[in-house]
Structures are given as structure tokens and as C-alpha cells.
C-alpha positions as CSV (number, residue, x, y, z in Angstrom):
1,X,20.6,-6.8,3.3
2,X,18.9,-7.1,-0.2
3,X,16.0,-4.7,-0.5
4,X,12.8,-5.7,0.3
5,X,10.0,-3.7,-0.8
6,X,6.7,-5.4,-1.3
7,X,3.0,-3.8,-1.5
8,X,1.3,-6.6,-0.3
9,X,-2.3,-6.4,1.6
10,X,-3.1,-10.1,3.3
11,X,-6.8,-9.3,1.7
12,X,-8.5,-10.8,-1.6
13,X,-9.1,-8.2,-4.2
14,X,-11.9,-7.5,-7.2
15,X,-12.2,-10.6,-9.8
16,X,-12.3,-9.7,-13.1
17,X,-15.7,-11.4,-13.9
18,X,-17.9,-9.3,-15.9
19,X,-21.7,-9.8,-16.2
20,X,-24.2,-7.9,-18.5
21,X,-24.1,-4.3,-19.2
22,X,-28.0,-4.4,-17.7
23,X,-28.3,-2.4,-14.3
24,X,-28.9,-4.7,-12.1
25,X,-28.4,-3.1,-8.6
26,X,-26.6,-5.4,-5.6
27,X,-28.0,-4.4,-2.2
28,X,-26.4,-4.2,1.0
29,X,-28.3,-4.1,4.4
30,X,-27.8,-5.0,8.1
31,X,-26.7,-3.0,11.5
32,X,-23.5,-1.9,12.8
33,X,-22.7,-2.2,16.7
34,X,-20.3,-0.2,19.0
35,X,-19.2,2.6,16.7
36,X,-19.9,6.5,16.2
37,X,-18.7,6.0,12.9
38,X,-21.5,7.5,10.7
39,X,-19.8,5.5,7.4
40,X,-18.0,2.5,6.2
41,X,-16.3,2.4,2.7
42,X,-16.6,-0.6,0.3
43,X,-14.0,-0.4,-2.0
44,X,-12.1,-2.4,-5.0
45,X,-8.7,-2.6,-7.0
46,X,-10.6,-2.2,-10.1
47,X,-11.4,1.6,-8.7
48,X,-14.7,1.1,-7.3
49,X,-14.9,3.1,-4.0
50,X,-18.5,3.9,-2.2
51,X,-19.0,5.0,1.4
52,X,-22.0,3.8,2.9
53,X,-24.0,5.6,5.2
54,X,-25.2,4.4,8.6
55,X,-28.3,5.8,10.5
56,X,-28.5,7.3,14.2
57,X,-29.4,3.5,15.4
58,X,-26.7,2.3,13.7
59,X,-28.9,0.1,10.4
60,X,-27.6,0.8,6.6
61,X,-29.0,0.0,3.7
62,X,-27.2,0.6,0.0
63,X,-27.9,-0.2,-3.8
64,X,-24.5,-0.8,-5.9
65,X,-24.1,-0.7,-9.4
66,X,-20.9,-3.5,-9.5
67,X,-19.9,-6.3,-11.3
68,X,-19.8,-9.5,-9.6
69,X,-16.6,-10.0,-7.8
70,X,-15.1,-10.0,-4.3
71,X,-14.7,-6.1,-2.8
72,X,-13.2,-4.8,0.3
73,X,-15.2,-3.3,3.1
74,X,-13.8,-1.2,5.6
75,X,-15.2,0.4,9.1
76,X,-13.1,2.7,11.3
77,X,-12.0,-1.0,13.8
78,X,-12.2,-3.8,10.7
79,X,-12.1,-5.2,7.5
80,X,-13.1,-8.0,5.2
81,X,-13.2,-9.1,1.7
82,X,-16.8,-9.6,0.1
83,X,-18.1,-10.9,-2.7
84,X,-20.5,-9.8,-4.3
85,X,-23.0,-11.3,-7.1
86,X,-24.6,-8.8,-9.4
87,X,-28.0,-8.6,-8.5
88,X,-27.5,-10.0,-5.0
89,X,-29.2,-9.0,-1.5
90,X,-26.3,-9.2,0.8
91,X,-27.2,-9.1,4.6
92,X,-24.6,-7.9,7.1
93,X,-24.1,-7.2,10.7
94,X,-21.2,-5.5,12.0
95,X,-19.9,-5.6,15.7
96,X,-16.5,-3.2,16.3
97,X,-15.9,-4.7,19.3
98,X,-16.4,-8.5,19.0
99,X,-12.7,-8.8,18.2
100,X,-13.0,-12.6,17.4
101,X,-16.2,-12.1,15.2
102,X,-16.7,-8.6,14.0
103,X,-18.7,-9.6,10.5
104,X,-21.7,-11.7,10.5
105,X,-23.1,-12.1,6.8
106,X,-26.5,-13.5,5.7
107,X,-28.5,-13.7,2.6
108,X,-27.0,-14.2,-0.5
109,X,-23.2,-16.2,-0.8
110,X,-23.7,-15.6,3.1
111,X,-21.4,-19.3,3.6
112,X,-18.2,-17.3,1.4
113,X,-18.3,-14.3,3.0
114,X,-18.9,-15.9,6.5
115,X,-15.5,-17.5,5.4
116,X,-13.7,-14.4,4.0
117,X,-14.1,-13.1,7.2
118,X,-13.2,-15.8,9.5
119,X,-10.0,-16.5,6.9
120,X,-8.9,-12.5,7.5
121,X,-8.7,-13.0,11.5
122,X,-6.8,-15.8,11.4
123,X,-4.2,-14.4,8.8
124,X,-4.4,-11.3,11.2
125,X,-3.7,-13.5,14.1
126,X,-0.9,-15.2,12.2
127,X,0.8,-12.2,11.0
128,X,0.6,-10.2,14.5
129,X,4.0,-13.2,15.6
130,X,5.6,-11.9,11.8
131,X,9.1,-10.4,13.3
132,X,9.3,-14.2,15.2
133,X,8.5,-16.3,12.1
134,X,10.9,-14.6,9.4
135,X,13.6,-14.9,12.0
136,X,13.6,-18.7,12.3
137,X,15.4,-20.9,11.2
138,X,14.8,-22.1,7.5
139,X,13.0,-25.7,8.6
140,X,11.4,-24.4,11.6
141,X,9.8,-21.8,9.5
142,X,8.7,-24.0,6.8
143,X,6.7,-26.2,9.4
144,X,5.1,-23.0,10.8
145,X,3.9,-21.6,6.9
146,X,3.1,-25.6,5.9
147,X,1.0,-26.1,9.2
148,X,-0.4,-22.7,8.8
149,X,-1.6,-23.4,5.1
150,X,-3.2,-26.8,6.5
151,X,-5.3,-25.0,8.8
152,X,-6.6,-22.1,6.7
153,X,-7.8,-25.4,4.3
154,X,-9.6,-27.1,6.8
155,X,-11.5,-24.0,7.7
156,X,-12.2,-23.7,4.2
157,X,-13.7,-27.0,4.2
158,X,-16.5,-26.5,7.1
159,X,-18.4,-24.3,4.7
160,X,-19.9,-26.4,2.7
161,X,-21.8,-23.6,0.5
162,X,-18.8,-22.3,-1.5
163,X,-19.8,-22.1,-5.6
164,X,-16.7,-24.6,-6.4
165,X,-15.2,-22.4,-9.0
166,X,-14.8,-19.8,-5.8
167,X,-13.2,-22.7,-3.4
168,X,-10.8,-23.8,-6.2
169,X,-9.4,-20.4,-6.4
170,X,-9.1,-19.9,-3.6
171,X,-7.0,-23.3,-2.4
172,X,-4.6,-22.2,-5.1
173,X,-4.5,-18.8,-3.0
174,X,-4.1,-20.6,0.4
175,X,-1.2,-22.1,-1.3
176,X,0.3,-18.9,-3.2
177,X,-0.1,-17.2,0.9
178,X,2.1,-20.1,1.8
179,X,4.6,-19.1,-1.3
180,X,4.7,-15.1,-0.5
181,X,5.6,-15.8,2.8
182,X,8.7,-17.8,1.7
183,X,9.5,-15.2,-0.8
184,X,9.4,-12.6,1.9
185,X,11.5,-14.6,4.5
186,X,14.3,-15.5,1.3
187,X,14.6,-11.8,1.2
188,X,14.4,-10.5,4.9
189,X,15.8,-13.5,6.8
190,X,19.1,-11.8,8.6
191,X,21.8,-12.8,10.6
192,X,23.8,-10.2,12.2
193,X,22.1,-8.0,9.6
194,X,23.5,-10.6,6.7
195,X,20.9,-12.1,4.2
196,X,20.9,-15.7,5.3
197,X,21.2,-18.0,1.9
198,X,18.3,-20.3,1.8
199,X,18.3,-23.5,0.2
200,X,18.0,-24.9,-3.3
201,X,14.9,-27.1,-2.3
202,X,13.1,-24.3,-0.7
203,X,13.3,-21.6,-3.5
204,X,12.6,-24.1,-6.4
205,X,9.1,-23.6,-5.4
206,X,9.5,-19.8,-5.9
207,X,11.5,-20.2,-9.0
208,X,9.0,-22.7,-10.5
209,X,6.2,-20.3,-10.3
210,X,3.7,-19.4,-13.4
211,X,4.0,-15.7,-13.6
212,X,1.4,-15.8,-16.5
213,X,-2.0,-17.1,-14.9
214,X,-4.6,-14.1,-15.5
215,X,-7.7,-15.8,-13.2
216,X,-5.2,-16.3,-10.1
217,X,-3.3,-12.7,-10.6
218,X,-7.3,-10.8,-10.1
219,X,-8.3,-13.4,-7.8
220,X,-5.2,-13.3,-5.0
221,X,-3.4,-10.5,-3.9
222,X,-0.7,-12.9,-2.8
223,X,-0.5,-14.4,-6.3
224,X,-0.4,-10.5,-7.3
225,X,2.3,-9.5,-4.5
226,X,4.0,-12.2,-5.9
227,X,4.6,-11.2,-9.5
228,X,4.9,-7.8,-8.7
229,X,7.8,-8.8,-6.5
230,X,9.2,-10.9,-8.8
231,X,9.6,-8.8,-11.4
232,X,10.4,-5.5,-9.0
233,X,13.7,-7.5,-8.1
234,X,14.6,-8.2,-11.7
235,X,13.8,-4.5,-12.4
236,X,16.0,-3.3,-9.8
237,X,18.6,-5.6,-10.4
238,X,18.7,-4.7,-14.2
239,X,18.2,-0.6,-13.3
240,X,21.6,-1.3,-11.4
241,X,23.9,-3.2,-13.4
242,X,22.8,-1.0,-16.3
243,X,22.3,2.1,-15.0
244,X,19.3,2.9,-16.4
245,X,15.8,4.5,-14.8
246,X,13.6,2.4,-13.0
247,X,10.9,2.0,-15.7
248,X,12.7,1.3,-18.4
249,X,14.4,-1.5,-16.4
250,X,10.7,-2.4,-15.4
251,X,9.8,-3.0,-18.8
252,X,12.8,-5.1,-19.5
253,X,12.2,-7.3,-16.5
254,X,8.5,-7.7,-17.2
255,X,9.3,-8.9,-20.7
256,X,8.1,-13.1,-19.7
257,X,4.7,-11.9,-18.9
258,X,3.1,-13.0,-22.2
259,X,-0.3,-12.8,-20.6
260,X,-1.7,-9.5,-21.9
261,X,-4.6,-9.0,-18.5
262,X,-1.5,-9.2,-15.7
263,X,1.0,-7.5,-18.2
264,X,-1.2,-4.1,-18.6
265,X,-1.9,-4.5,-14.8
266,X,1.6,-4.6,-14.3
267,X,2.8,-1.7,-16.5
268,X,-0.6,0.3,-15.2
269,X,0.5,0.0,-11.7
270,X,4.4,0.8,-11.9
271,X,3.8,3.5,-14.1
272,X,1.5,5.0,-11.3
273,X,4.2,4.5,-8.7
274,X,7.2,5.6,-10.6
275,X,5.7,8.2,-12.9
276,X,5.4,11.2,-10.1
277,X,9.0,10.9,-9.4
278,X,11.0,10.0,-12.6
279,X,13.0,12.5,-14.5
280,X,12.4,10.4,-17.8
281,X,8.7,11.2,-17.1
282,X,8.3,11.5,-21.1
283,X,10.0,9.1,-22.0
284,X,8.0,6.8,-19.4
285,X,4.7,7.7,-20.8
286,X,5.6,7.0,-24.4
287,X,6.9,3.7,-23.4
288,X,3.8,2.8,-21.7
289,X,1.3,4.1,-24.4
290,X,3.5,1.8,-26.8
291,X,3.0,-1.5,-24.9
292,X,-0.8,-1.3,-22.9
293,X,-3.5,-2.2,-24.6
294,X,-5.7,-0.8,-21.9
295,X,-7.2,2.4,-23.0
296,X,-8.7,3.7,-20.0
297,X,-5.2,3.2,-18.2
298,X,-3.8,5.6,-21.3
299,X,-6.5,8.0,-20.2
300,X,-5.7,8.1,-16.4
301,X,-1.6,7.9,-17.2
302,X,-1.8,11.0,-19.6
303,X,-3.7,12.9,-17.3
304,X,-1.5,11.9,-14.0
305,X,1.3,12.8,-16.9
306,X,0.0,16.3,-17.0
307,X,-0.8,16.5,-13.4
308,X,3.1,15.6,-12.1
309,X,4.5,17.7,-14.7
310,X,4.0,20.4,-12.4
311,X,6.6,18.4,-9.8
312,X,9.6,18.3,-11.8
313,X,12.9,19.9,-10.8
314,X,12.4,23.9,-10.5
315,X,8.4,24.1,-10.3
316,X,6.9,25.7,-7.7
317,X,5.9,23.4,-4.5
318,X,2.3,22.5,-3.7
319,X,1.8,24.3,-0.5
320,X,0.2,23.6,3.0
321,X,-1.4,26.0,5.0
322,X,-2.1,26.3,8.6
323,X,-1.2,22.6,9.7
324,X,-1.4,22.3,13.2
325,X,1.9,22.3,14.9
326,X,2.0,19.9,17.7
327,X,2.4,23.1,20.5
328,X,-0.2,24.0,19.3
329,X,0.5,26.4,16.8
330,X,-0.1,26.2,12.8
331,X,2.6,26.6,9.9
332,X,2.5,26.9,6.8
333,X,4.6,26.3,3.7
334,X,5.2,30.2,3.0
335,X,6.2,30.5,6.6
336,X,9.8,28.7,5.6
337,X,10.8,31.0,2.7
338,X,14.2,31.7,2.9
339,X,15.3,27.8,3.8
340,X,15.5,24.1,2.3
341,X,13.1,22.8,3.5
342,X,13.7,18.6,3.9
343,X,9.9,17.4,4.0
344,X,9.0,13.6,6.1
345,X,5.4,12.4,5.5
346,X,4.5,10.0,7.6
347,X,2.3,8.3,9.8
348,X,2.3,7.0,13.3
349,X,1.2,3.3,12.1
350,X,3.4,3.2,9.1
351,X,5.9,0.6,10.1
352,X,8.6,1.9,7.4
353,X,7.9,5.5,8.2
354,X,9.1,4.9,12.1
355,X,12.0,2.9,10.9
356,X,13.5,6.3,9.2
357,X,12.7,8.3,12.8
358,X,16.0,7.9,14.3
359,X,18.3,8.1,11.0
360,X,16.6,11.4,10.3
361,X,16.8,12.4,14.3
362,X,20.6,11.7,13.2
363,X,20.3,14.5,10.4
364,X,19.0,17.1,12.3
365,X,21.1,17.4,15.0
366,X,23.9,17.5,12.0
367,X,22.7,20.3,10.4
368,X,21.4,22.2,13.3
369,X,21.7,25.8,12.8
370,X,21.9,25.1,8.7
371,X,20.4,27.1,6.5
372,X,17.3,23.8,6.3
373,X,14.4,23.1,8.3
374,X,13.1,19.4,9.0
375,X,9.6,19.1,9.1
376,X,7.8,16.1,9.4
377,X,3.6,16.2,8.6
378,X,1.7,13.4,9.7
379,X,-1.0,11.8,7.8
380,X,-2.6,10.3,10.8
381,X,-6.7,10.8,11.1
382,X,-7.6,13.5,13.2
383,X,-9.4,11.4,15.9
384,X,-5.8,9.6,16.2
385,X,-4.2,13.1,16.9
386,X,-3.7,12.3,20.4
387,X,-1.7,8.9,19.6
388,X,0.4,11.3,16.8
389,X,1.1,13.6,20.2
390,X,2.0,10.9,22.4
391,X,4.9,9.6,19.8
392,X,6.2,12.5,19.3
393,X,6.5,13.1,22.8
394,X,7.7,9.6,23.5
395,X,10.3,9.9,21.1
396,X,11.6,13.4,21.3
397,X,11.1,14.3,17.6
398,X,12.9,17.5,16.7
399,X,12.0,19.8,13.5
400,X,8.7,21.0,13.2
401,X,6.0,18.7,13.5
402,X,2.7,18.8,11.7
403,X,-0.5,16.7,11.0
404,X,-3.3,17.4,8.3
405,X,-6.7,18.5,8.7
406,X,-7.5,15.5,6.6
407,X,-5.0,12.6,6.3
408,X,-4.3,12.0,2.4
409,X,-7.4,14.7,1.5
410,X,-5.5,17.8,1.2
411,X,-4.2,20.4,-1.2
412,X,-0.8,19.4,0.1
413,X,-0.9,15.4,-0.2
414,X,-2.9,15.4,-3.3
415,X,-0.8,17.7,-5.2
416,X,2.1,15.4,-4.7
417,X,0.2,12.5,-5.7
418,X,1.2,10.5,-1.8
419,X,-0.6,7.4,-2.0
420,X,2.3,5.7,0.1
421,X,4.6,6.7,3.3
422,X,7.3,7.7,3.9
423,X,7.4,10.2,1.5
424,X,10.4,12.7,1.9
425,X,10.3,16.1,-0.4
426,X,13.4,18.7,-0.8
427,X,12.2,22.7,-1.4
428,X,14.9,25.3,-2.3
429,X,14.4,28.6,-0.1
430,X,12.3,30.0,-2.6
431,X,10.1,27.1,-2.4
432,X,10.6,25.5,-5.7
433,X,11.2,21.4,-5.8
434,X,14.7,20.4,-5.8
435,X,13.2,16.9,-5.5
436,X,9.6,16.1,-5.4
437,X,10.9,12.0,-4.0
438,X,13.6,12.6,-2.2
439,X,17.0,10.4,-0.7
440,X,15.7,8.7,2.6
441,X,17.4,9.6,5.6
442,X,18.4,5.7,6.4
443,X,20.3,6.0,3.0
444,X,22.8,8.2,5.0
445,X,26.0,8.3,2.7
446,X,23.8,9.2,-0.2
447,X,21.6,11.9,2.0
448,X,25.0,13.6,3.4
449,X,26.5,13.9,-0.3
450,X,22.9,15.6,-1.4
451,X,23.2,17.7,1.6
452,X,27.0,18.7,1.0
453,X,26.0,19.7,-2.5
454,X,23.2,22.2,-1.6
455,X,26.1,24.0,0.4
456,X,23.9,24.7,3.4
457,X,25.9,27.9,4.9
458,X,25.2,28.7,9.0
459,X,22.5,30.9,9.8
């Protein structure tokens, strides 16, 4: 089955609009409902991130220096694009447990964000059947996506208050949803684990695609997932005939986006992806300088350069201490001296993450009594450490098994730069990095081989 890796999130994203350099504050106001929570975060792909605090009877109220564009706000039970208008007095209340209608907005551009909202629950609704729709057939499943576009439109249309700039950008999103989705299903539709050839009529759309349109790529993520997946494929594909490292391939591949917005996007976020565990890290870097034109990127890069230095081959691990061991117990790192140690980070609602359990189950019954520990830390919230519990209960997980005191926030986490799971690490006994992004366990030939190498004697 080809490989299908895609960072997509069904959610609209920061526009690239910028307004004066004046301070002009936006405000944000209204009540939340049925939560303990005592914050909500509104966030941004352009790096904006800002919790906002909520009151014992449950009212908020926040300025924010932003520019106009559409954000992301988060509670602990929902989420929502918003768009916000420099200057703006946006009026909001929340209800966690009205599951059809969880965000009410008023005040200003209170018709759009009424909309964002109501567009995320039924893409949310839509995806829940996923595992059913890429499985159809080819026909069937273009009637569902082509029926499914028509209906997001026509909700579009019964807001009649949408600045028309806004609603033309996003019908061209509508329609780029409708185009992800068949780029997803050409890569993951299987029979009897076989990539299933789809047609010359239904990829021309995907082939015909403008790669270089700088509005739609910081408008919709799905215009964005779909560049990025475009040109991962051609990156891997090139990385494997030629044998070459993954960004350096990257670069190659990426070499038709003339626009110069998407193409520093592009080379800012592979570079942040691939950068912690490449062996060409220098290399990388200097390729990178030589082709942004983004200056604050070649600030960040240079100093995540001189942060995951420190991970290379032979430097000593980041260390954990005190996890909590699910019997109760707590570990840490210097408690494995004297062992590899083969590191799983994970999390009980990564869907990935639970698709490696039972290859890596496989792997430690191998090498039981080998000179190697398993231990798997979850990243799982600490008010979730029950579920965490329950599924590793439910599925008999062997090896030692962790969670953080803080989900990504730790010493541990941070110091490997995780930002996405799984996430598997290899420690010599003296806890140095063998490999700071290690061979998944479902790749099992290539796992063994690494294994067979390290000469793991009996203990």
C-alpha cells in the first residue's frame, strides 16, 4: 500500500492579511456553559497562541493584539475557526454540552463565525463515517464527496452577512475539501490490502491543480494539505529512486512552486519536521538559509539547529523523571542504565500511534529477556489518565508503561522537539541516542535488522 502520510486538520487557518502597524486591540467577550475548565486557548498557524481566562461563573473577557484573519479557538470539548477583524468586538457564548450547537457568536462578523462553526460540525459529522467512505467504491464515493460539497454550499448560502471576498474564498475551499478527500481515497483505497487504481477522469482533477495560488494556500488548510501532500509524495518518491535524504529530495520536489509566500511556507515547515531527525542536519540548514527569503523562519531554524544538535548520534538523552508507572509506581530514565532502551510516545487518541500497538506487542515478546526494555510514555492529559489506564488494561500492553505530568510540556517531550505521535527513540545502556527517530515497529523487517545489529545478548 503506498504511504499515506498527510498533516491535515479539517479547520481553516490564519489569513495572511495584514492591517496597520497601529495597536488596535480586538476584544473577545461572552460566557462559557458546562465546563470546570478555567481556560480556553485561541491559537493560529502564523504562531499566535493566547489562553483566555474564564471567571468562577464561567464569563471571559480578553483584548488581542492580532492582525485581522481567521484563528482557532479551542476549549477542553470543542473547536471552531474565528475570524477576527482588527479592532473588532467579538461576542461569544460557549455551551460544552450542546453537542449540535456548542458556539454561539454575536457582535462583530457574528453571520461568518456563526457559519465557521456550523461548517466544522458538519465536517465533523461527515468525517466520523471516514473508514466507510474511503472504502467504497470509486463512483459511489464520488457521489458521497460531490453531494457532500453541495450541502456545505447551500449552508453557506443562508448567511447572508459574509464580506464577499470571505464567501469567495471560501467556495474555492468547499471545493479544495471535496479535492483532499479524493487525493486521500487515490492513496488509501485498498483491496485485500492492494492500492486500488483509480481512474483517469477522477485524478485529472488532482493532477490539474494550481499548486501556486498564495491567497487559497493561507486561506484553506485543505488547499494547504493539499500541496504539502503533493509535493511530500514527489519528495519521497525522488528520496527513493535516488537515494538521497529526505530534504534534499524535498527541495527537488518543491522546485514548481514559483510562488515565493507558499514556497517559504513550504520549506519553513519541512525543515521543522525533518530537521530534529536528519543526519544531514547541516547540510539541511544551509540549504534552507540558501532558498527562504523569510528571515524570521532563518531565526527560529538556526536556533531549533542549535537546539537538536544536542540529539544526534552519541549525545546524551533528554531524561524523564518520576513518570508515573501505570501500577502505580514512578520511573525514571536513569533507572534503565545498563539497557537499550526502545522508547513509544504515544497517546491514547492518536489513531496512528494504536496502529503500531500490536506490531510492537510482537517485539517484545521477541526480545523478552534481551538485554532492551520497551517503554511506552503516553502524552495523554492527566484528567484523561483513567481512559490511558483503561487501554492499557484492555489491551494487555507489556513494557513499562508511563504518562507525563504534563502531556507535550515536559523536560522529556520538549527536549526532543515531539510535536507529533508516534514518536519511537533508541538509548544505548549508557543512555546516549542511538537514534533520536527511530524504525517503527510496523516496519518489522527493517526494526529486526536494527535489532540484530545492536547484538542484544540474554540477560
Amino acid at each position: 500500500m503506498k504511504k499515506y502520510i498527510v498533516v491535515v486538520m479539517l479547520t481553516l487557518f490564519w489569513s495572511c492579511k495584514n492591517e496597520t502597524d497601529t495597536k488596535v486591540y480586538t476584544i473577545l467577550s461572552g460566557k462559557i456553559k458546562n465546563s470546570t475548565a478555567k481556560d480556553f486557548s485561541v491559537m493560529s498557524s502564523g504562531g499566535f497562541s493566547k489562553k483566555i481566562k474564564i471567571k468562577n461563573n464561567g464569563s471571559f473577557a480578553d483584548t488581542l493584539d492580532i492582525d485581522t484573519g481567521v484563528y482557532n479557538l479551542y476549549t477542553d470539548q470543542n473547536f471552531t475557526p474565528i475570524y477576527f477583524k482588527k479592532g473588532a468586538n467579538v461576542g461569544l457564548v460557549i455551551d460544552e454540552k450542546n453537542a449540535d450547537s456548542p458556539f454561539v457568536f454575536s457582535g462583530d462578523e457574528a453571520d461568518l463565525n456563526n457559519y465557521y462553526a456550523s461548517k466544522t460540525k458538519k465536517e465533523t459529522s461527515f468525517s466520523a463515517n471516514d473508514n466507510k467512505l474511503f472504502s467504497l467504491p470509486e463512483a459511489a464515493f464520488v457521489d458521497q464527496i460531490n453531494s457532500h460539497q453541495k450541502e456545505l454550499e447551500k449552508n453557506l448560502d443562508t448567511y447572508k452577512n459574509i464580506p464577499e471576498e470571505i464567501k469567495k474564498s471560501e467556495l474555492r475551499s468547499l471545493n479544495y475539501n471535496r479535492l483532499l478527500k479524493k487525493l486521500i481515497y487515490k492513496n488509501t483505497n485498498t483491496n485485500n490490502n492492494v492500492v486500488t487504481q483509480t481512474s483517469k477522469d477522477f485524478n485529472k482533477e488532482i493532477i490539474d491543480i494550481n499548486l501556486n495560488s498564495g491567497d487559497d494556500y493561507f486561506y484553506s488548510s485543505d488547499y494547504r494539505g493539499i500541496v504539502n501532500q503533493i509535493v511530500y509524495e514527489k519528495a519521497q518518491e525522488i528520496s527513493t529512486k535516488d537515494e538521497v535524504f529526505y530534504f534534499q529530495a524535498f527541495v527537488r520536489a518543491s522546485g514548481e512552486i514559483t510562488n515565493e509566500k507558499v514556497k517559504n511556507e513550504l520549506l519553513y515547515s519541512n525543515i521543522l519536521s525533518s530537521l530534529p531527525a536528519s543526519t544531514t542536519k547541516k547540510i539541511d540548514l544551509d540549504k534552507f538559509l540558501s532558498l527562504s527569503t523569510n528571515k524570521k523562519h532563518h531565526k527560529e531554524v538556526k536556533e531549533l539547529y542549535n537546539t537538536v544538535a544536542k540529539l544526534d548520534k552519541g549525545k546524551p538523552s533528554p531524561v524523564f523523571k518520576n513518570y508515573e508507572n501505570f501500577d502505580g509506581s514512578t520511573t525514571s530514565l536513569n533507572h534503565l542504565r545498563g539497557k537499550y532502551v526502545y522508547i513509544d510516545v504515544w497517546a491514547t487518541w492518536c489513531g496512528p500511534c494504536k496502529r503500531e500497538i500490536p506490531y510492537l506487542k510482537k517485539f517484545e515478546k521477541q526480545y523478552e529477556g534481551k538485554n532492551i526494555v520497551f517503554v511506552s510514555i503516553s502524552v495523554d492529559a492527566q484528567k484523561d489518565k483513567q481512559k490511558w489506564k483503561e487501554m492499557v488494561k484492555k489491551n494487555a500492553l507489556k513494557g513499562i508503561q508511563l504518562i507525563t505530568d504534563n502531556e507535550f510540556n515536559t523536560e522529556f517531550i520538549k527536549g526532543y522537539q515531539i510535536t507529533g505521535i508516534p514518536r519511537f527513540i533508541i538509548l544505548d545502556p549508557k543512555g546516549n541516542i542511538i537514534d533520536a527517530n527511530a524504525i517503527r515497529p510496523s516496519d518489522e523487517v527493517n526494526l529486526k535488522a536494527f535489532f540484530d545489529k545492536l547484538n542484544l545478548a540474554s540477560l
